[in-house]
Short mmCIF file of the C-alpha atoms (twelve columns), coordinates in Angstrom:
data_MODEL
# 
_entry.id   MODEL 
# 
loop_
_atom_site.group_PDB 
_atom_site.id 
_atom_site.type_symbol 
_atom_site.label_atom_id 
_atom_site.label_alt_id 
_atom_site.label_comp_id 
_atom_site.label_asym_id 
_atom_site.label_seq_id 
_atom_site.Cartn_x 
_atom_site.Cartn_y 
_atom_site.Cartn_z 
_atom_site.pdbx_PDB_model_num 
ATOM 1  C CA . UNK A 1  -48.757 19.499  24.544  1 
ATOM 2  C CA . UNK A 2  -49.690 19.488  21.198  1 
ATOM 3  C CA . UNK A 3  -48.709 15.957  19.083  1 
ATOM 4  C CA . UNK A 4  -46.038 17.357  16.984  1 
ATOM 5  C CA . UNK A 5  -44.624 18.640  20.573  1 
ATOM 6  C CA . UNK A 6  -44.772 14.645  21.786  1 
ATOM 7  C CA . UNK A 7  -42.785 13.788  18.735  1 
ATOM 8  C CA . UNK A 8  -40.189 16.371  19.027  1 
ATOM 9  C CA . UNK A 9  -39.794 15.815  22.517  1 
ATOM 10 C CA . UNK A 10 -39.479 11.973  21.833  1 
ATOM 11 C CA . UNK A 11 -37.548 12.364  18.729  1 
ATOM 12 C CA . UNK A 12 -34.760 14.857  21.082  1 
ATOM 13 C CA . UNK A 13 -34.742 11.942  23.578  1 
ATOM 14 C CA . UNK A 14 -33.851 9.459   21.493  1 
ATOM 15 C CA . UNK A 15 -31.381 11.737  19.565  1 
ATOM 16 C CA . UNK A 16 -29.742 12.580  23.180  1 
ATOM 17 C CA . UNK A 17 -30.158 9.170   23.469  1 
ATOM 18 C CA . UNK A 18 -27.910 7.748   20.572  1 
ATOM 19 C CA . UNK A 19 -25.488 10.904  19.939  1 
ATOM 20 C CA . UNK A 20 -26.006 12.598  24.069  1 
ATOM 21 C CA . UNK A 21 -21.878 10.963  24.309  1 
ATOM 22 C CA . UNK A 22 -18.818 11.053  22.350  1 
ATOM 23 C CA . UNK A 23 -17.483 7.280   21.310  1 
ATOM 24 C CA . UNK A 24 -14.761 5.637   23.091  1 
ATOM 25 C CA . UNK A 25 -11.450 7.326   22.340  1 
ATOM 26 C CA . UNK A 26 -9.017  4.780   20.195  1 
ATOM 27 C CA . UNK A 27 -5.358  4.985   21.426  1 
ATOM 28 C CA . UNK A 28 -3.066  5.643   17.697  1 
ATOM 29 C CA . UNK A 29 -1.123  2.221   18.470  1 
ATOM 30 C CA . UNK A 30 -4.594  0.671   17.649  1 
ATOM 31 C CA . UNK A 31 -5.210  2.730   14.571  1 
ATOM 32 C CA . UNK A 32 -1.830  1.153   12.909  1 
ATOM 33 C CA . UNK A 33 -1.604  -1.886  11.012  1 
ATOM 34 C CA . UNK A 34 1.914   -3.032  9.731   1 
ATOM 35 C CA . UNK A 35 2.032   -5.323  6.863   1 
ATOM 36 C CA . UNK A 36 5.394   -6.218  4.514   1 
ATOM 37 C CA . UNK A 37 5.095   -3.684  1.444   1 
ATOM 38 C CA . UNK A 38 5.149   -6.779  -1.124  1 
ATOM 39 C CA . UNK A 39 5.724   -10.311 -0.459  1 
ATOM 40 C CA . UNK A 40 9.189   -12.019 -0.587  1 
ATOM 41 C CA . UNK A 41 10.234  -13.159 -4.340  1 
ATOM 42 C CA . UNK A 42 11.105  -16.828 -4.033  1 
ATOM 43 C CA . UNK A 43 12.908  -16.165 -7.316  1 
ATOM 44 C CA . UNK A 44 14.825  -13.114 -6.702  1 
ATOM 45 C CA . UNK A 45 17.853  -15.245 -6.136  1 
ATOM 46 C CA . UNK A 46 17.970  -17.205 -8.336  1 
ATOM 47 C CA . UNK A 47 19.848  -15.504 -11.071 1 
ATOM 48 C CA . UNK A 48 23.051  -16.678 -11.768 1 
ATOM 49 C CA . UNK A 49 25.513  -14.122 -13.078 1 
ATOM 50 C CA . UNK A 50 27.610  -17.092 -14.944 1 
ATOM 51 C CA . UNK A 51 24.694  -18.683 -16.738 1 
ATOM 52 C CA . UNK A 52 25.074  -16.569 -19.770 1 
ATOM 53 C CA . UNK A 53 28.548  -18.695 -20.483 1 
ATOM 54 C CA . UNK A 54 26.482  -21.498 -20.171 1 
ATOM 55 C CA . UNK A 55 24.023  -20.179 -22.723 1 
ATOM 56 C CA . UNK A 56 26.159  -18.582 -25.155 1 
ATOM 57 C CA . UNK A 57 29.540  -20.474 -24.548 1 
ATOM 58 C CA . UNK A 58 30.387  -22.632 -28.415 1 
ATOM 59 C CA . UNK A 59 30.443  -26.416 -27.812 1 
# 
């Protein structure tokens, strides 16, 4: 064997070596995250549908 053969040979090994198997499969139940699309408004109800008599009412 010449040295560039050694190399190859050692470079396939450790190739086979690292990539020779497929991962781990991942069930899809892992693969899902559920978060809340936005976060609650603390002010949302708040309005008050009367406070424009308040506003605009004459003294």
């Amino acid at each position: 064997m010449t040295n560039t053969e050694k190399g190859q040979d050692a470079a396939e090994t450790a190739g086979s070596a690292r990539f020779g198997r497929l991962p781990k499969r991942i069930r899809l139940e892992d693969t899902i995250q559920e978060v809340p699309a936005t976060s609650p408004d603390p002010a949302k109800d708040t309005y008050n549908p009367d406070e424009w008599v308040v506003r605009n009412a004459p003294l």
